[in-house]
Structures are given as C-alpha cells and as structure tokens.
N, C-alpha and C positions, 0 to 999 in steps of 0.2 A: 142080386143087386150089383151094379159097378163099381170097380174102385178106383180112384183115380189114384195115380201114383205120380207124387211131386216133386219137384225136385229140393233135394234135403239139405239142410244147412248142418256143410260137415265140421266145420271150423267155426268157432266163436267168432270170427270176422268175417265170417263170407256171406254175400248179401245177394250174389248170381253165382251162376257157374256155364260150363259149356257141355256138353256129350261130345265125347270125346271118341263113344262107341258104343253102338248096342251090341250085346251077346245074345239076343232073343230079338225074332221076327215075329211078325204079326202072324198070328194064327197058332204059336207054338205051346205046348202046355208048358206053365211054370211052377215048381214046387217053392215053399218055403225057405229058405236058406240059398236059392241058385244064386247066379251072377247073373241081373239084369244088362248092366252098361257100368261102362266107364265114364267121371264123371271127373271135368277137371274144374280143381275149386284154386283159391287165392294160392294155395300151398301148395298141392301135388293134385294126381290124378289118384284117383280112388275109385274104389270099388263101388255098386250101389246093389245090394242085396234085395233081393222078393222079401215079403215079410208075411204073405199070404199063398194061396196055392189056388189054382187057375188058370185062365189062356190069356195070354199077349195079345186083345183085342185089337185095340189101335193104341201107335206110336205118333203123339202128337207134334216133340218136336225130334228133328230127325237127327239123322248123327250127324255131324260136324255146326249143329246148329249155336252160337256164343250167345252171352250174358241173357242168360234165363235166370228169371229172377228167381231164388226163394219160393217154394213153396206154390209156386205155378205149376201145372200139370202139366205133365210132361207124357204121360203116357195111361192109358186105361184097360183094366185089367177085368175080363169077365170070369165072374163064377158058374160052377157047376149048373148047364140046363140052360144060359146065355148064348145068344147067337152074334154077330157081329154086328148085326144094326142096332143093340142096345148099345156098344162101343160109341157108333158114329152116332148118335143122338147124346151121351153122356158127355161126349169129348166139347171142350170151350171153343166157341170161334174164335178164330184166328186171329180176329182184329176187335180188340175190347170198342165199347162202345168212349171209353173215355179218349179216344186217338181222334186227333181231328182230321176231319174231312175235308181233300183239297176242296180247292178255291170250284165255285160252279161256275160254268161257262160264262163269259160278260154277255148279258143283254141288252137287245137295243135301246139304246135311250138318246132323246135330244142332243144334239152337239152343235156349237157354231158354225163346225165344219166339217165334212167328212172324215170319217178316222180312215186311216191309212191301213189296207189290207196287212193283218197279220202273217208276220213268216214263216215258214211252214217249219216244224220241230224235226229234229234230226232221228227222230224214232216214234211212231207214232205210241196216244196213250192207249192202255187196255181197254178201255171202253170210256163211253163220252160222260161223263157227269158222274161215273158209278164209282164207287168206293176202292180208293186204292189200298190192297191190305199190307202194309208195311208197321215194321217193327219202330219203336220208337225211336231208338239209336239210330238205322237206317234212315228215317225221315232228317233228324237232327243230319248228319252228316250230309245228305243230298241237300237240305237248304244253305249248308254251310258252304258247299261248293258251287251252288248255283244249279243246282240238276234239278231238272223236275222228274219226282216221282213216277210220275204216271208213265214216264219213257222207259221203265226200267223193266224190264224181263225176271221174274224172283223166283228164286231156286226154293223158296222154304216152303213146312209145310201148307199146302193146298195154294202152290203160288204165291207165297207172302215172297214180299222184297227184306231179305237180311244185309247183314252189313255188308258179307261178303260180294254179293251184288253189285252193292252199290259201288266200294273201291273196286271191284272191274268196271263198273261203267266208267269213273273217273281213271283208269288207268286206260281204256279205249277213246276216251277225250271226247265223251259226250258230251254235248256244249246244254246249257241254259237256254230255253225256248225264249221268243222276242217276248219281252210283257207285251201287255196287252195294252191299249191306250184307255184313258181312265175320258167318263164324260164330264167331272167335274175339275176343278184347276187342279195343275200335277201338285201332287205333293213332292216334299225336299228326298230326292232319292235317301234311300237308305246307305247305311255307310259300310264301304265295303266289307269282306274277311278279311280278316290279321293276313296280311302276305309274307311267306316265311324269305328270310333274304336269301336272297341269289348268290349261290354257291359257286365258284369256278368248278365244271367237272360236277357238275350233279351233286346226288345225295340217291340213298337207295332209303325210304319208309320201311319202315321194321314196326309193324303194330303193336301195342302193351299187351303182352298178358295178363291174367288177373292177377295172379302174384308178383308182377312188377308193378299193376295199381295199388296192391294193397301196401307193398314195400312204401314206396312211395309217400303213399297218405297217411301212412302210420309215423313213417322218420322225420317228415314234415312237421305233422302233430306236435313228435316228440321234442322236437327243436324249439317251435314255438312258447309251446307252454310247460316242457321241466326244464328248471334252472340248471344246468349241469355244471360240474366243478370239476375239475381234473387233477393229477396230483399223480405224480410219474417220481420211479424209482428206479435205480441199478441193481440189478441182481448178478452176483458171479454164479454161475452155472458151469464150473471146473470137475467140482466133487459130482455134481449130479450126471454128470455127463459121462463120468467114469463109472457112475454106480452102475447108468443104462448099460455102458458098457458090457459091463461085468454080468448083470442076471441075462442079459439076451444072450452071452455067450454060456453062460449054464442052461438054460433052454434049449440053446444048440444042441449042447454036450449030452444032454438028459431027454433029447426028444419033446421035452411039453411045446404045449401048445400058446403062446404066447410070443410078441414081439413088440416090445415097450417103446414110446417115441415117448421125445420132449411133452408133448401137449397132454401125454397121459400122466406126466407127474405135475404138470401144472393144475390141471382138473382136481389131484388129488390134493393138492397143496392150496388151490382154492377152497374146498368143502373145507381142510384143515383148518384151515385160518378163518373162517366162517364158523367153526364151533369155539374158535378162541373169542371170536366176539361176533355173536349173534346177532348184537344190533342190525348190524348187515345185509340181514337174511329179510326183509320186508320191503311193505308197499305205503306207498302212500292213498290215504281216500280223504274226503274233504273232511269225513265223518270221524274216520279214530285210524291209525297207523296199524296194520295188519301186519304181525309177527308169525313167520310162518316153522312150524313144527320140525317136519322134513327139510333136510337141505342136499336141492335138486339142481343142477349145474347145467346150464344150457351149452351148447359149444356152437359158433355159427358154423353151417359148410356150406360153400361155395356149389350150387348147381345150375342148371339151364335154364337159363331166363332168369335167374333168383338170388333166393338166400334161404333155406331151412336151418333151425337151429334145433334139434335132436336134443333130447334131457338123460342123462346119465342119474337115475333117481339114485336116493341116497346115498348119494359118492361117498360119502366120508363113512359110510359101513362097507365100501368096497374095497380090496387090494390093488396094486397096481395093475396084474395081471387080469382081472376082473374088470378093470376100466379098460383097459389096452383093447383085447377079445371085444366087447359089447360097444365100445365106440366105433370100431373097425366096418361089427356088421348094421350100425344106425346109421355110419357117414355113406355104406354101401347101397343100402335100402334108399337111404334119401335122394342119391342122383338116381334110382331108378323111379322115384315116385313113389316108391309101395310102403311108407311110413302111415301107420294108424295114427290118429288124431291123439290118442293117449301118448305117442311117443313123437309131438312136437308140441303141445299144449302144456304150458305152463312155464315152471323152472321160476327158479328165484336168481337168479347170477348169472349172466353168461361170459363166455369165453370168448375173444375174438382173436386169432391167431394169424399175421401174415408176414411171421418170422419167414417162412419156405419161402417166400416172394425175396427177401431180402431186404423186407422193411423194415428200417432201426426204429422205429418210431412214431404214432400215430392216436390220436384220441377217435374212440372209435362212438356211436351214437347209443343212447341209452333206449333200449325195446321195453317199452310200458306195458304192463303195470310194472316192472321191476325197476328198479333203482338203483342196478350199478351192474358195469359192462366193464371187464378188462383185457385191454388193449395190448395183445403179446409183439414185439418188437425179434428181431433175429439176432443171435447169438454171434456175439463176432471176437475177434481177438481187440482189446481196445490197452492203453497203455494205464497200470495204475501204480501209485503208492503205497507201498505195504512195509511197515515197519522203518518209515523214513528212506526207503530204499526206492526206486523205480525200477517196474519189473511189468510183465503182461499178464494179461488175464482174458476169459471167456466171459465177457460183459452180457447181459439183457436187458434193454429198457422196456420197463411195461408201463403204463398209464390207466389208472382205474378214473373211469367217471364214473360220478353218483348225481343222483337227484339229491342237490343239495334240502330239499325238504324233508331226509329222509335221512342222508349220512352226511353230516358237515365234513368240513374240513378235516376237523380233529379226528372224526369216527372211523372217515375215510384213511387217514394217515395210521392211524393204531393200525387196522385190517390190513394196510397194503406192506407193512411193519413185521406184523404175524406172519403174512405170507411170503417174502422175505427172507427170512430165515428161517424158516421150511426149506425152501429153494437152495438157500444155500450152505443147509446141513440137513441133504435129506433123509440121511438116517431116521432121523426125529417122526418121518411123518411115516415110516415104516412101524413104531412103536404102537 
C-alpha cells in the first residue's frame, strides 16, 4: 500500500512551508531515518526525515515549489512489490476541486447592438473552456494584477501555474486580456488595486519569506493585544567589564576553551535575578497564570531574512563559561538554519541585545506567550556622581518590557532591581 508523505508542521506556528530541496529522486530506495528534502518552515530550513522504508515513487510537489500547506502531500512513497503506477493513481490532483474555475467562454445572446470584436490576448490560453490548474496564491495575485491565468505557462507540478510564474509573467508585462462585453447593462466597473506610490528611481520587490510572515503576524499580534509597560534602568558595567577582562585572559594563559562577552554575563544575571523573584518567570492564559519550573533564556540573533531566538535551558544552573561555549555554537547554527525545533521553541525571557550596533537605548516588543523581553542598550563612558563628586563611568541602559497582566510595574521594577546589582557586582552571580 502507498504512503503518502506530507508536508510536516515543524514549528508550533507554521501553517506552510516550501521545499527547499529534495535529496531523493523518483525511483530511488529509501530507508528509515534517510534525509528526504529540505523543508523551509516560518524559522529555518530543516531537515525532513523518511519514517518508513521503501521507493521514492512520485514527488508531488517539486523542489523550489512555496507555501504548501500543512499536512498536503507532498510526495508518495511505494512499499515493498509496488510499481510506479500505484504512485501515479495514489498521488492528489493538482487542482483540488474546491479552486474555481475561470470564467467559460461568453455566449451568444441578444444585444441592442452588435458587441464589438474582442482583442486578441497577448498570450494565448492553454486550452478553451478546460481547467486552468493554478495554485491559490497564484490565482489571488494574477487577478490582483489584472493577468489572466489562462495566459500563463506553469512551471509546477504537471503544469500548475505557481507563484513564481506568475511574478515572471508580471515582471515580462503581461497585460490583462480586453473584457469581454457583457449583454446585459454594464455594471459599475470594479475598483481598482491599491497603486503603490510612485517612487523617484524605482523600488526593487523583495518577496516575504515565511519567517518574515510569521515575524510579522506574531509582533503585530503582540502589540495589539499585550499591554506592555517598560521600565528602564542604568547599570555601571566598570567592575564587570574587568572581571571579563580578567578570566579571558586566564583562559588565554591556561589554554581552556572559552571566551566570555558582555551578553554572556547578562544571560547569566538574567536567569539570576529570575530565581530572585520568579514571579517573572510566566505566562499569561485567560484561564490561570502559568508559573514555569525551568528558567530558560531566550537570546534574539539577528539572521537572513529574520530573527531566531535560540534558548540557553537552565541558565541559571549554568557557568559563565558554559553559557559563553553553548551560545557561541546556537547563534552559529542559527544563521546557518540547522537549529532543531527543541532549540528555538520555547524559553520564558528573552534577551535583546543591540549594544554592538551602538544603541543606547530602545524598548524592544514582547514575543508571546512570554511576558518580558529586555532590551540591552551599549555600554558607553557617561558622566556620573559618586560620593558628591563628578567623575565617569561605563553606563548601560536596559529597558525590560512586561505584559503588564503578568508583571506590573512593581514586579517588573524589583526583577530589573535584582538584576542590577548582579551586573554591578558580578561577583555575586559567580556564588
């Protein structure tokens, strides 16, 4: 019997994906555990494993093929004594039946006047009246620019028109065939598409990725509906800055394997001050306030096209050197794509750091379900008062927002408190 292999929802938020790559051709045996394709979801490109053992009959949707939904077959697998036409009979048509079918040809009918011969289309359609097999997306953006489908030449499988298509047809400046004349009174044209304004010197389109959709819909979200509250503090980072100092040049001196930055004592000083007051460490549900066990530190990093935020589990049973090391090879992993779902999924707290840029300063957005996001600002020489005297110092301003339904004012002010003076006697978080 067939199996059909679907495409897998690798992320709690991914609702499509794209094939990115197959590593098996039609006709090849596959064992258990191989590497089918590459599969790029909201977050990274990931692997998709065989889970059974048999031949790569047929590849339904092909490589570079985008937004396959969930759970759609994507490819069909024969067992043991199968031959290939059990594939091609098992495999879904191209074109579900729930896609509508263009418009059928206008028939003659009475009119007061002759209709005025129709102008001939800039590409002829695939066939007269017969079913055009286009993707929904694909359709949706041809009628958004006025193309008609049927002109389109489709790369995907068995001939379907994909997106990709169809922005070449619009970047070749296929025009919109003449409507056609109606026999009953015109109805009020339709109103046109959004016209994006006219730029001096163009503009170059840059298409969304999924993980800049999901970015997106999620920060959105976030904005809309958690309340956020912000609540910004100075840290002197003088003593911590020479502590760094100090153990990286004993690691020199000693050969280990370690080399400690700022953001690895911030991580640490975050989970610290997170076991000072736990409140912190939660979510909100409509239902009851979820107090979470572990405290798992998220850190944002910056990649292509993105944002992944990596979790550093149980920081606060970690050492510096231990965060240092394990952050180094998760921020690594992550511009290359090759993070496992267990090692961006979740975390109770994140980190946002754009000291290195030379930001003093910035509230950063809260990533739900979590409840507080702090906002690292860059270290600078600033003027202060110490002992009634004026003198300088190595300043940080950070800004912790919370989902105020979650950590008021007050909760948030104690935590950003604790962590504070962690930072500015980091001895303490070495104990």
């Amino acid at each position: 019997m067939t199996i059909q292999i679907l495409m897998p929802a690798l992320s709690p938020t991914m609702t499509e994906g794209n094939i990115a790559k197959w590593h098996k051709k039609e006709g090849d045996e596959v064992a258990s555990g191989d590497l089918l394709a590459e599969i790029e979801t909201d977050k990274a490109t990931m692997e998709l494993e065989a889970v059974d053992d048999g031949v790569l009959g047929k590849i339904i949707a092909a490589e570079g093929s985008e937004n396959i939904a969930v759970n759609t077959p994507i490819a069909v697998m024969l067992e043991e004594g199968e031959d290939a036409s059990a594939a091609e009979a098992a495999a879904p048509s191209p074109a579900p039946a729930a896609q509508p079918e263009p418009a059928p040809m206008p028939q003659a009918a009475p009119a007061p006047e002759p209709a005025a011969a129709p102008q001939p289309a800039p590409a002829a359609p695939k066939s007269n009246g017969a079913r055009v097999f286009a993707s929904p997306l694909a359709k949706r953006i041809a009628a958004d620019a006025g193309i008609d489908i049927a002109a389109i030449s489709g790369s995907g499988p068995h001939g379907r028109v994909v997106k990709r298509d169809v922005d070449a047809a619009i970047a070749g400046g296929v025009a919109a065939p003449a409507a056609a004349p109606s026999a009953a009174s015109p109805a009020p044209a339709a109103p046109a598409p959004a016209q994006l304004p006219v730029v001096a010197g163009g503009y170059t389109e840059v298409p969304h990725n999924n993980m800049r959709k999901v970015i997106a819909r999620r920060l959105q979200e976030s904005k809309q509906t958690v309340p956020h509250f912000y609540v910004t503090m100075e840290c002197e980072i003088d003593k911590l800055l020479a502590m760094r100092k100090d153990l990286n040049a004993r690691a020199e001196a000693t050969g280990e394997d370690y080399k400690i930055s700022v953001n690895d004592f911030i991580i640490r000083a975050a989970a610290f001050a997170m076991k000072k007051v736990p409140d912190v460490n939660a979510s909100w549900t409509d239902e009851a306030m979820l107090l979470y066990n572990d405290i798992d530190i998220s850190v944002a990093v910056a990649i292509d096209g993105g944002l992944i935020t990596p979790i550093v589990r149980n920081a606060d049973q970690k050492g510096l050197a231990v965060i240092s090391n394990e952050m180094k090879d998760l921020a690594a992993r992550a511009r290359e794509g090759k993070l496992s779902p267990g090692e961006f999924q979740g975390g109770g707290f994140t980190i946002s750091n754009l000291g290195m840029y030379g930001v003093k300063e910035f509230a950063a957005i809260i990533n739900p379900p979590q409840s507080c996001i702090l906002a690292i600002g860059a270290g600078e020489q600033r003027p202060v008062v110490r002992d009634g005297a004026l003198t300088t110092a190595t300043m940080m301003s950070v800004t912790l927002s919370t989902d105020h339904r979650v950590v008021d004012g007050a909760l948030g002010a104690e935590w950003l408190q604790a962590f504070k003076v962690l930072i500015e006697d980091p001895l303490a978080m070495l104990l």
